[in-house]
N, CA and C atoms as an extended XYZ file, in Angstrom:
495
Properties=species:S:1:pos:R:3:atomname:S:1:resname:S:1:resid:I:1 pbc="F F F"
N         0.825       -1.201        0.000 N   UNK     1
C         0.000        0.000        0.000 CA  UNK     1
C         0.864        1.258        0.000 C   UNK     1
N         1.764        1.211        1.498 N   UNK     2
C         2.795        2.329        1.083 CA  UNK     2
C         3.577        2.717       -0.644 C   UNK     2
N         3.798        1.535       -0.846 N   UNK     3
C         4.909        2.034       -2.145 CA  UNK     3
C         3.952        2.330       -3.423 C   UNK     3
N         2.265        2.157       -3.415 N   UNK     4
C         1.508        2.804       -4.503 CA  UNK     4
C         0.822        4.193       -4.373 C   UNK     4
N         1.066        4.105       -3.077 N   UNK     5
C         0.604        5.446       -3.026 CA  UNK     5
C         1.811        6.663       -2.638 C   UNK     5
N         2.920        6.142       -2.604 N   UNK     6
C         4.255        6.835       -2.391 CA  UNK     6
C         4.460        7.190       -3.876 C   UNK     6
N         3.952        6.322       -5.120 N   UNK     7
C         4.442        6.053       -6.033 CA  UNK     7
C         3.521        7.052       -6.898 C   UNK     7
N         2.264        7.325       -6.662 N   UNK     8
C         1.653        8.375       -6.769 CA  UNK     8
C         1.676        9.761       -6.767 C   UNK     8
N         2.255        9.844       -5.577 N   UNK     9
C         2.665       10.819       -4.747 CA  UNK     9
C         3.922       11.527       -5.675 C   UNK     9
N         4.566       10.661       -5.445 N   UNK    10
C         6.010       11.191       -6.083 CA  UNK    10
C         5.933       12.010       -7.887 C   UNK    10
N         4.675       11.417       -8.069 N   UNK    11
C         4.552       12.427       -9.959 CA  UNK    11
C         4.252       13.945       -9.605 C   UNK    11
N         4.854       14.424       -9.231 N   UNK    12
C         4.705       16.037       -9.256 CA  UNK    12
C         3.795       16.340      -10.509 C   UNK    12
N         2.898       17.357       -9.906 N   UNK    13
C         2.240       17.811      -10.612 CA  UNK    13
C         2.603       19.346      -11.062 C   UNK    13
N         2.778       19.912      -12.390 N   UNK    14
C         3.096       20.957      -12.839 CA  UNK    14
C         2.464       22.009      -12.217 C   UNK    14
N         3.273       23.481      -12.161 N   UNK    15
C         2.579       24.378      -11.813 CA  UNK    15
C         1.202       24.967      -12.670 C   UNK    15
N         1.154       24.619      -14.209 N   UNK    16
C         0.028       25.119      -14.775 CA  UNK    16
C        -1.085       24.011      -14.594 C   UNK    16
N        -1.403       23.467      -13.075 N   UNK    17
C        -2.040       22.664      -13.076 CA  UNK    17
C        -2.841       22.938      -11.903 C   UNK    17
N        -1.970       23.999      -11.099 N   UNK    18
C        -2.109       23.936       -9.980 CA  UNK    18
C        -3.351       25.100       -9.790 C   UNK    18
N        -3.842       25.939      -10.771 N   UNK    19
C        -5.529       26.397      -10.440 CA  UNK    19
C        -6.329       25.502      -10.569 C   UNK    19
N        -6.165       24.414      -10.991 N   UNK    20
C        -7.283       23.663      -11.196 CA  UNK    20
C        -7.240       22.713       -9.903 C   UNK    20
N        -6.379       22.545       -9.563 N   UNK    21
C        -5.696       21.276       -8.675 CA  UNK    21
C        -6.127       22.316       -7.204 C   UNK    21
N        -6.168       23.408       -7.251 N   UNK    22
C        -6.474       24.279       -5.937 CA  UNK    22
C        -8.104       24.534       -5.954 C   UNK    22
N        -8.578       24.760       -7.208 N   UNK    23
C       -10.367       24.581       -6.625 CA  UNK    23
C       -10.688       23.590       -6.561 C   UNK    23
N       -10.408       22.525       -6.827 N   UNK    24
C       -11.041       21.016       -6.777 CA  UNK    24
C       -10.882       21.072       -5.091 C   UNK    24
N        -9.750       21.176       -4.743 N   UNK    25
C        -9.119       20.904       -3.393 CA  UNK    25
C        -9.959       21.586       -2.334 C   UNK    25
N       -10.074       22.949       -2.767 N   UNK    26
C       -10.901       23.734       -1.252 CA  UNK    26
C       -12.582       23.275       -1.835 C   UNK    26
N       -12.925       23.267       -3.088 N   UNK    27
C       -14.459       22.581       -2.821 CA  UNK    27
C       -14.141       20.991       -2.578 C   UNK    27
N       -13.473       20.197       -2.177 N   UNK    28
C       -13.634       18.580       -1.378 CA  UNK    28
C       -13.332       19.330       -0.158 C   UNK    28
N       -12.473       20.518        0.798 N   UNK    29
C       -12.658       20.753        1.884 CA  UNK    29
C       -14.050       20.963        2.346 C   UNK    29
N       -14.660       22.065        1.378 N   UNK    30
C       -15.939       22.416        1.691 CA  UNK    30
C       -17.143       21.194        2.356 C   UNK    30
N       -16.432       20.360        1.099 N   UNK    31
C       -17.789       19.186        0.912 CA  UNK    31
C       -17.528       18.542        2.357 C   UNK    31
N       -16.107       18.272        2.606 N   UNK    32
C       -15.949       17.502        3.791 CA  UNK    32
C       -16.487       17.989        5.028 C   UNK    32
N       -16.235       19.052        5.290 N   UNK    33
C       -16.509       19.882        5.871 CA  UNK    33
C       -17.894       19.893        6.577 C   UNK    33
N       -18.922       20.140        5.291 N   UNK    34
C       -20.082       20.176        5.220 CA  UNK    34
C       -20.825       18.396        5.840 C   UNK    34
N       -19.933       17.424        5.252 N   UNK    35
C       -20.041       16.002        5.709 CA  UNK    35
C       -20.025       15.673        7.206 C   UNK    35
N       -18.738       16.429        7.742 N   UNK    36
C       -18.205       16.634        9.090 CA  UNK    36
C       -19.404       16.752        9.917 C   UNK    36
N       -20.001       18.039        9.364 N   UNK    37
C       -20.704       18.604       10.523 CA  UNK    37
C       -22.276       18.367       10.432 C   UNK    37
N       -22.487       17.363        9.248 N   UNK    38
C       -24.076       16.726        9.335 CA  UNK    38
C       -23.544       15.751       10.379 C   UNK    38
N       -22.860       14.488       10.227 N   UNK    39
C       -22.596       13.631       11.372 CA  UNK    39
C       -22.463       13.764       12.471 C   UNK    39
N       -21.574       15.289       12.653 N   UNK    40
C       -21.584       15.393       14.353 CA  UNK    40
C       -22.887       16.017       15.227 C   UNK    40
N       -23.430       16.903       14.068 N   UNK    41
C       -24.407       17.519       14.720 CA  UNK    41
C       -26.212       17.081       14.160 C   UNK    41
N       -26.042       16.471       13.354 N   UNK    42
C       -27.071       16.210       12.175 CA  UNK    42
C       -27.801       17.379       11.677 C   UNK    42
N       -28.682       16.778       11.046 N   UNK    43
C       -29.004       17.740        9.991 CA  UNK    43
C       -30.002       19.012       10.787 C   UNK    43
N       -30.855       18.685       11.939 N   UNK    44
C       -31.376       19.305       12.483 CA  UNK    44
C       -30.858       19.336       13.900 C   UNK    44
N       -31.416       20.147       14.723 N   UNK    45
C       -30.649       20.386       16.201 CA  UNK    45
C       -30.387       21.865       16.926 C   UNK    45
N       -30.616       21.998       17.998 N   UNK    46
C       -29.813       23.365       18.526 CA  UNK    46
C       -28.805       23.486       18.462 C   UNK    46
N       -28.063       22.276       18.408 N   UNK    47
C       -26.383       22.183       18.618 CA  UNK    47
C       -26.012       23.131       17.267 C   UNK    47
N       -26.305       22.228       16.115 N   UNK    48
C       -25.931       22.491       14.796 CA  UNK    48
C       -26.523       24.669       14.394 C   UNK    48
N       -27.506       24.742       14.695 N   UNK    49
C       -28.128       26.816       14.706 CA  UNK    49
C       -27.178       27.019       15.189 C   UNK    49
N       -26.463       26.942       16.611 N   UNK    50
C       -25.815       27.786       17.816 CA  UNK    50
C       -24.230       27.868       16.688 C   UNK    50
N       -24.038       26.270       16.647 N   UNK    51
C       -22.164       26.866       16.031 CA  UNK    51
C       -22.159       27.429       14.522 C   UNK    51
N       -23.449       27.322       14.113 N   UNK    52
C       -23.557       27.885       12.718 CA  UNK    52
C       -23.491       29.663       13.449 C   UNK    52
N       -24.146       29.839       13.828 N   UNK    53
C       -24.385       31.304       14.182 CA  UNK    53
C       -23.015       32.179       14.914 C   UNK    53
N       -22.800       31.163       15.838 N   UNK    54
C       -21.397       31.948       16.015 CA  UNK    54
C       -20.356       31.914       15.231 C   UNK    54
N       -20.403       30.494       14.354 N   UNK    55
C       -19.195       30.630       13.971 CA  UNK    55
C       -19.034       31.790       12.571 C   UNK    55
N       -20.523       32.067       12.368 N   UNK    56
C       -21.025       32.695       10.983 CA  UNK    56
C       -20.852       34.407       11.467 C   UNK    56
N       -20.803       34.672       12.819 N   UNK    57
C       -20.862       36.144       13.272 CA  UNK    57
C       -19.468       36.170       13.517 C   UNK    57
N       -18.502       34.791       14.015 N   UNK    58
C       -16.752       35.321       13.937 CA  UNK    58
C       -16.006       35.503       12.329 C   UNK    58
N       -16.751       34.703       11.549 N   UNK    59
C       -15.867       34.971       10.046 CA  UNK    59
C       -16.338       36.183        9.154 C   UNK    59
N       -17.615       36.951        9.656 N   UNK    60
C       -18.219       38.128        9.481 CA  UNK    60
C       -17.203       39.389        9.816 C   UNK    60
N       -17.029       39.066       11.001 N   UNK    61
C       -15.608       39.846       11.530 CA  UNK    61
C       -13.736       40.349       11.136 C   UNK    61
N       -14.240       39.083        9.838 N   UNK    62
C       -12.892       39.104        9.402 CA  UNK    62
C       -12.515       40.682        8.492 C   UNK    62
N       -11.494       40.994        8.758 N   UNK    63
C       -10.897       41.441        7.748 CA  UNK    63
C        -9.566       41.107        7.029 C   UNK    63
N        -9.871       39.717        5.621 N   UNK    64
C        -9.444       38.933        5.223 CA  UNK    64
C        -8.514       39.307        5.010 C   UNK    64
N        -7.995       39.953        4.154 N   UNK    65
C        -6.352       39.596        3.481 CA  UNK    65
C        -5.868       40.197        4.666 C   UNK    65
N        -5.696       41.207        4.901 N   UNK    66
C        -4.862       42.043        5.986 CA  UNK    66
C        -4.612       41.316        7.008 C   UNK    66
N        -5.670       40.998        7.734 N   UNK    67
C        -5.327       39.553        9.238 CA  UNK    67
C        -5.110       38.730        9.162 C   UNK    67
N        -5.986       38.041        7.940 N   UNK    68
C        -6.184       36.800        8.325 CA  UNK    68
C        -4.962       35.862        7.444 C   UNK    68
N        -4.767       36.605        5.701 N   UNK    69
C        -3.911       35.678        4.986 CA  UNK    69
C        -2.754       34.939        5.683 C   UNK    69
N        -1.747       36.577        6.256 N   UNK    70
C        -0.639       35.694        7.320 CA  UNK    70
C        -0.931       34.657        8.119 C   UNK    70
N        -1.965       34.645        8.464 N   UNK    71
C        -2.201       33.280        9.426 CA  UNK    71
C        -1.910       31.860        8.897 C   UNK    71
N        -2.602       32.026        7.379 N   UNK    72
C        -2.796       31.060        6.645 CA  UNK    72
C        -1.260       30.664        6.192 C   UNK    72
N        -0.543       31.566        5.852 N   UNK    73
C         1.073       30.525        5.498 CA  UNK    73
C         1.641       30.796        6.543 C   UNK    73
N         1.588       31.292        7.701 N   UNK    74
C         2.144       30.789        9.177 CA  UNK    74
C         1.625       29.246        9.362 C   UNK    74
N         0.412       28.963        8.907 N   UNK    75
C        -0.530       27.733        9.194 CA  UNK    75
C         0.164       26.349        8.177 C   UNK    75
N         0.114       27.055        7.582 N   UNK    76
C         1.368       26.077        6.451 CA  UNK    76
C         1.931       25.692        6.152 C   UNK    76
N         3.291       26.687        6.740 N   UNK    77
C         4.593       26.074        7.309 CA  UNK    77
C         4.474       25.748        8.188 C   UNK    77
N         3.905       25.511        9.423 N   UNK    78
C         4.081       25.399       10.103 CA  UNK    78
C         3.733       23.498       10.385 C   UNK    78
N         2.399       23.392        9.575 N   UNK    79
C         1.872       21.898        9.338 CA  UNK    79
C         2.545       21.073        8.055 C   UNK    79
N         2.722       22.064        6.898 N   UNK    80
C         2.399       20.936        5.905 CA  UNK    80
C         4.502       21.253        5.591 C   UNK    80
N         5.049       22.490        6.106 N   UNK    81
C         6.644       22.048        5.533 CA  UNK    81
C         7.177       20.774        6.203 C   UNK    81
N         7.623       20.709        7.584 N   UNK    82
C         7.936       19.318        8.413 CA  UNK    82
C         7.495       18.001        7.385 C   UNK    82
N         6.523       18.281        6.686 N   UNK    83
C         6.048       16.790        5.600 CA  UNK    83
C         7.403       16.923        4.532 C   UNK    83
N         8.177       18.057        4.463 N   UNK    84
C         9.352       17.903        3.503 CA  UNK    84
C        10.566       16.875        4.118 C   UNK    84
N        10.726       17.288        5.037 N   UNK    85
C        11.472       15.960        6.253 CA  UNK    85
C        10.823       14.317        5.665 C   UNK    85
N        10.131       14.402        6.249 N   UNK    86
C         9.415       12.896        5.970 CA  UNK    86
C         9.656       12.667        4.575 C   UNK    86
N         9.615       13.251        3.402 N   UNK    87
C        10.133       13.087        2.739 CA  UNK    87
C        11.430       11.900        2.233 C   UNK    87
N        12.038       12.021        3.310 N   UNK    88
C        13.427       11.471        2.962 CA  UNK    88
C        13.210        9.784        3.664 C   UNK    88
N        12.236       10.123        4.503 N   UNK    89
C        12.174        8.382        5.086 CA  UNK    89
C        10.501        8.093        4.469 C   UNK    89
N        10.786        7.682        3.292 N   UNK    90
C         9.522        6.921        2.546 CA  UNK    90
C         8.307        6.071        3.742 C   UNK    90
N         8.202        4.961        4.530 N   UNK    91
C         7.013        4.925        5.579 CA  UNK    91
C         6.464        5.405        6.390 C   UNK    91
N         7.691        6.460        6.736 N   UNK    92
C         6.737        8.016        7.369 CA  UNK    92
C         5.788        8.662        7.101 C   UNK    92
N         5.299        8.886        5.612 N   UNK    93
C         4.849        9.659        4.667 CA  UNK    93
C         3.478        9.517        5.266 C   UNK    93
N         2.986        8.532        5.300 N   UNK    94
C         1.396        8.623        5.502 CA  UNK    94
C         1.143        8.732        7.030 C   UNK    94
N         1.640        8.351        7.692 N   UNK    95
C         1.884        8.639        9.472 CA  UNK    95
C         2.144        9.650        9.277 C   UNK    95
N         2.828       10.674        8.466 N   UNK    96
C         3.008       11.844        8.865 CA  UNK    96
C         1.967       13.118        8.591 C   UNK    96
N         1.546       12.448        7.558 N   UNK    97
C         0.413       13.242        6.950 CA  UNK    97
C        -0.761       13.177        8.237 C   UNK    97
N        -1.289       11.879        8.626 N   UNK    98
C        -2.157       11.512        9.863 CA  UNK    98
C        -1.932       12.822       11.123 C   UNK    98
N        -0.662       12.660       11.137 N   UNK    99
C         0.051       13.094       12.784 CA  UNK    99
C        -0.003       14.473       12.226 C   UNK    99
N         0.584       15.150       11.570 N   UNK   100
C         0.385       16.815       11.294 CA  UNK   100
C        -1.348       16.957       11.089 C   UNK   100
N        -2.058       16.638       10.210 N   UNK   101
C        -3.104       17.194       10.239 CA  UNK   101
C        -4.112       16.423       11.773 C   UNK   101
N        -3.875       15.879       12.308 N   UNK   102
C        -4.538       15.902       13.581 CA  UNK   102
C        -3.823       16.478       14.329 C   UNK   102
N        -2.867       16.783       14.780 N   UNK   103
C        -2.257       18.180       15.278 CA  UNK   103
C        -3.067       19.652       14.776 C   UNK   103
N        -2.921       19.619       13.554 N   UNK   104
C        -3.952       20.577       12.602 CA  UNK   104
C        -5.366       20.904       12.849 C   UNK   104
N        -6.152       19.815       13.221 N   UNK   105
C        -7.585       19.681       13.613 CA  UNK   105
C        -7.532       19.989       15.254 C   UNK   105
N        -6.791       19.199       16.139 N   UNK   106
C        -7.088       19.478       17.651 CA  UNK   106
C        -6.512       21.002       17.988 C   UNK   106
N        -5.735       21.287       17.046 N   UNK   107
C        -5.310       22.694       17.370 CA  UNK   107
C        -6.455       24.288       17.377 C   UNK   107
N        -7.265       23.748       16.354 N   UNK   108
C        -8.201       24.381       15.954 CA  UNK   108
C        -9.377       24.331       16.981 C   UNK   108
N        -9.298       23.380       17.723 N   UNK   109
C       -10.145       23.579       19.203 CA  UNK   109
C       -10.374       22.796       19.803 C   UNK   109
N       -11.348       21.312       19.583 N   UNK   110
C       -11.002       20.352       20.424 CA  UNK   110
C       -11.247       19.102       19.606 C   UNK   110
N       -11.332       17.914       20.112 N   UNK   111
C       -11.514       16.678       19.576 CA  UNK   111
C       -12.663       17.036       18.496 C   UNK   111
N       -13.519       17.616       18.497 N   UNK   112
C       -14.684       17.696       17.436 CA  UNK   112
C       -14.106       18.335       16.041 C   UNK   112
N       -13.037       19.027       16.253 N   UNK   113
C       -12.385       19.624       15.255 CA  UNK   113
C       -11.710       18.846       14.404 C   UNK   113
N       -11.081       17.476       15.035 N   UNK   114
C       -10.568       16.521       14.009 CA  UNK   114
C       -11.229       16.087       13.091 C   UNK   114
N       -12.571       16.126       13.334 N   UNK   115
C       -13.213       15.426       11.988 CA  UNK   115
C       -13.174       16.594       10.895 C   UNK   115
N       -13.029       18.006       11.073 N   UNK   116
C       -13.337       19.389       10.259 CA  UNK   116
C       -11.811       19.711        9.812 C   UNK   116
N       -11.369       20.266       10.973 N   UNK   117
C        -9.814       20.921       10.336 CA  UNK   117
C        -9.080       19.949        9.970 C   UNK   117
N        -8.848       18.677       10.579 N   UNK   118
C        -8.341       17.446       10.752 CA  UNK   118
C        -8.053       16.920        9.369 C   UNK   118
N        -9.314       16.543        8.274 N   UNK   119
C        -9.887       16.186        7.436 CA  UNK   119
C        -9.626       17.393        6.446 C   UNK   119
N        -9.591       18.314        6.623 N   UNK   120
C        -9.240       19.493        5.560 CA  UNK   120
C        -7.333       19.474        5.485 C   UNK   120
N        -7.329       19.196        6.257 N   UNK   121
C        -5.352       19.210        6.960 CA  UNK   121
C        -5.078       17.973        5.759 C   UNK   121
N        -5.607       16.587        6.042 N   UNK   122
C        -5.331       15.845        4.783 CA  UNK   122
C        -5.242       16.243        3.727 C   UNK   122
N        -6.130       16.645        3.109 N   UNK   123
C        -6.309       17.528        1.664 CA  UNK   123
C        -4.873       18.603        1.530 C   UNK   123
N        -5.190       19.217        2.330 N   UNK   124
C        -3.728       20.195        2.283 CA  UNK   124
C        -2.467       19.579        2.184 C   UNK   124
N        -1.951       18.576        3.203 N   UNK   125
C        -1.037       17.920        3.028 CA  UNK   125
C        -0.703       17.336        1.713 C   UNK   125
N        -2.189       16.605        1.117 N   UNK   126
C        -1.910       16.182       -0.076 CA  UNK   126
C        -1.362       16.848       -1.421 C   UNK   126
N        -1.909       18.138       -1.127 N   UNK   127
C        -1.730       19.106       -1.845 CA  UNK   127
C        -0.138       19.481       -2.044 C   UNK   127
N         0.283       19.655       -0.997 N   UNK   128
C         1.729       20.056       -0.275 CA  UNK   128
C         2.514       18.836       -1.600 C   UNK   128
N         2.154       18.027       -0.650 N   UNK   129
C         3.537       16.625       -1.386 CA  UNK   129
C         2.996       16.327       -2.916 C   UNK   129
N         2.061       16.419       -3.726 N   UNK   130
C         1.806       16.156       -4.751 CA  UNK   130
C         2.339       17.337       -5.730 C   UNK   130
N         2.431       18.754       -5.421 N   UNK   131
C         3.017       19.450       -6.155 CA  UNK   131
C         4.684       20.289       -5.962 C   UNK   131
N         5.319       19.109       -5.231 N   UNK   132
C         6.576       18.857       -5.215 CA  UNK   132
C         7.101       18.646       -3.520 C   UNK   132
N         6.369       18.906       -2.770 N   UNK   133
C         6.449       18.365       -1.293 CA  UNK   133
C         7.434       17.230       -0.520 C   UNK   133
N         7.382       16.395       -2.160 N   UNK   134
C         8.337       14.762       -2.001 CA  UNK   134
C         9.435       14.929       -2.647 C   UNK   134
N         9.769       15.616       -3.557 N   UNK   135
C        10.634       15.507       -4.019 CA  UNK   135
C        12.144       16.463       -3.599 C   UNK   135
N        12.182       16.566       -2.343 N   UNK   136
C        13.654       16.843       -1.639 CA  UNK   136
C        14.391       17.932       -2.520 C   UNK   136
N        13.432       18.771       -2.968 N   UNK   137
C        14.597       20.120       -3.718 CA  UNK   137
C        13.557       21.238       -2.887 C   UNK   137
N        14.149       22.263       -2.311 N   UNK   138
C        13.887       23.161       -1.484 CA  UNK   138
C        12.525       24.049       -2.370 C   UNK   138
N        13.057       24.647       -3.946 N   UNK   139
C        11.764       24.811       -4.895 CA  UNK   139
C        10.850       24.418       -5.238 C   UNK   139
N        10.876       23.218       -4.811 N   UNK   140
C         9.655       22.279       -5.448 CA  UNK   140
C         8.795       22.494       -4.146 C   UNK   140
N         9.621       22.430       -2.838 N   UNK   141
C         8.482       22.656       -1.739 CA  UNK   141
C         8.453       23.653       -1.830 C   UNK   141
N         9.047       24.681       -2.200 N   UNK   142
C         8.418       25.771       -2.147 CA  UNK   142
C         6.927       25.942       -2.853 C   UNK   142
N         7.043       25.140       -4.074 N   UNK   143
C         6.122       24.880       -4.902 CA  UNK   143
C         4.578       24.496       -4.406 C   UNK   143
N         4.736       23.378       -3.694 N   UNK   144
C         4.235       22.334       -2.829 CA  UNK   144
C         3.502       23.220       -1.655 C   UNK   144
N         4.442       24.023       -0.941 N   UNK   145
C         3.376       25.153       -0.330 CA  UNK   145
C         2.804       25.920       -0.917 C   UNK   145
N         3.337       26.487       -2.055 N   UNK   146
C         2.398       27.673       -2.344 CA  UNK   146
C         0.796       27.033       -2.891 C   UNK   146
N         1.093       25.393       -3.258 N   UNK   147
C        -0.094       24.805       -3.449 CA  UNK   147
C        -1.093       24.820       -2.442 C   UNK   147
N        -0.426       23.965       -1.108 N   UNK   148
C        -1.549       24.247       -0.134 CA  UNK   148
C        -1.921       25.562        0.314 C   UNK   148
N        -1.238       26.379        0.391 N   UNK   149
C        -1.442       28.085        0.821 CA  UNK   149
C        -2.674       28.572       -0.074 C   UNK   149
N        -2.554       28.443       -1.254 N   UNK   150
C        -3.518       28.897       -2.237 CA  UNK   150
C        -5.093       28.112       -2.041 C   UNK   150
N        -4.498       27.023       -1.593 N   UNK   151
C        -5.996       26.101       -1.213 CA  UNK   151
C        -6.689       26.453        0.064 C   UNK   151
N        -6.268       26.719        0.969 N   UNK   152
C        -6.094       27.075        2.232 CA  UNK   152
C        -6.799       28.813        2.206 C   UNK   152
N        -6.102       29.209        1.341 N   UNK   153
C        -6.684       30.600        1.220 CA  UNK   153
C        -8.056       30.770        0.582 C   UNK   153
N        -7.923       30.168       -0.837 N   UNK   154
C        -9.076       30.065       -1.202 CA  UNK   154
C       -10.824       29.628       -0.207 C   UNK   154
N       -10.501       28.104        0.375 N   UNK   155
C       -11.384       27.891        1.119 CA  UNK   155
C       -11.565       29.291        2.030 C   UNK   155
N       -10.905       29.889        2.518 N   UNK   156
C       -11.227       30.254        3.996 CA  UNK   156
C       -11.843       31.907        3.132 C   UNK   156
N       -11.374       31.843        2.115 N   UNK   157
C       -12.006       33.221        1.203 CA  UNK   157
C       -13.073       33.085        0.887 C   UNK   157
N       -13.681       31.748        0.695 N   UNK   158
C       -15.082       31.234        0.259 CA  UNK   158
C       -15.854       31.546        1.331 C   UNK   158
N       -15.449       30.889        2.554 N   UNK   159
C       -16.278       30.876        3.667 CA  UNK   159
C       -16.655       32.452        3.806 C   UNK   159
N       -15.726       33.399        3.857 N   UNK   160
C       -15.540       35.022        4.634 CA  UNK   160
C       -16.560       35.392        3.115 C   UNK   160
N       -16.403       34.663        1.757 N   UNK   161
C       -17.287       35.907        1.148 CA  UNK   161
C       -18.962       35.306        1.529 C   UNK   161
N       -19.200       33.723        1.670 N   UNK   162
C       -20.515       33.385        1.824 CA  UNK   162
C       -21.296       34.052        2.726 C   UNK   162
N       -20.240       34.841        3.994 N   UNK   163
C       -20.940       34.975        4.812 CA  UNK   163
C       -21.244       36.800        4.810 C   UNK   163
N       -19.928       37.535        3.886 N   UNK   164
C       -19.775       38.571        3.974 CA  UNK   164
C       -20.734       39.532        2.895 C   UNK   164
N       -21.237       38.688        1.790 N   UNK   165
C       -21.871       38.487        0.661 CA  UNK   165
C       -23.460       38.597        0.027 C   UNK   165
């Protein structure tokens, strides 16, 4: 299993690939997202109004590029570069992806968050190592982040205009 999906992994994907490869990516966050939070809360409920409402009156608040972008490639390097390390020891790769983005999800607030940020953190990661993340040249991760950064941004631009909109 490791060496087909290492083997995957390892085809870098070109940069003129990477708008397309970045909306696909933040709408499967969305979707997941959206998946996440029918299961935890279902489809109806007080639970599910209350964190819609607050969480819909804190991203109202944003003022996006100026605050919030830095966050997002502080958020980046900070999760998805360390996956350039792993890099070099091939059975790490998918443990590592696991272990950063649930770091990624519980960071974001508590165990309920792993199924949301957690699950979006995968995607990103994937993002990271598929557009040069694996391949051990400092440009290519550079590459590799600016993939997830752009995905990362995008989603969280979606959310701030749905709500700002």
């Amino acid at each position: 299993m490791y060496q087909g999906f290492n083997r995957w992994l390892s085809k870098e994907l070109s940069w003129w690939k990477m708008p397309y490869y970045v909306v696909l990516a933040a709408m499967s966050i969305w979707a997941c997202n959206q998946l996440a939070l029918f299961l935890l809360y279902g489809s109806s409920g007080i639970a599910m109004s209350v964190m819609h409402h607050t969480f819909l009156s804190f991203v109202s608040s944003w003022d996006f590029w100026s605050a919030h972008f830095p966050v997002f490639v502080k958020e980046e390097m900070a999760f998805r570069a360390p996956l350039f390390l792993v890099a070099f020891i091939p059975p790490l790769i998918i443990p590592g992806i696991l272990l950063f983005s649930g770091i990624f999800g519980w960071l974001h607030g508590d165990l309920t968050n792993l199924a949301i940020q957690g699950v979006s953190g995968v995607i990103l990661c994937m993002m990271f190592l598929k557009f040069g993340g694996l391949q051990r040249n400092a440009f290519k991760g550079l590459k590799g982040l600016t993939a997830s950064t752009a995905t990362h941004t995008l989603f969280m631009f979606s959310l701030w205009a749905y709500v700002r909109l």
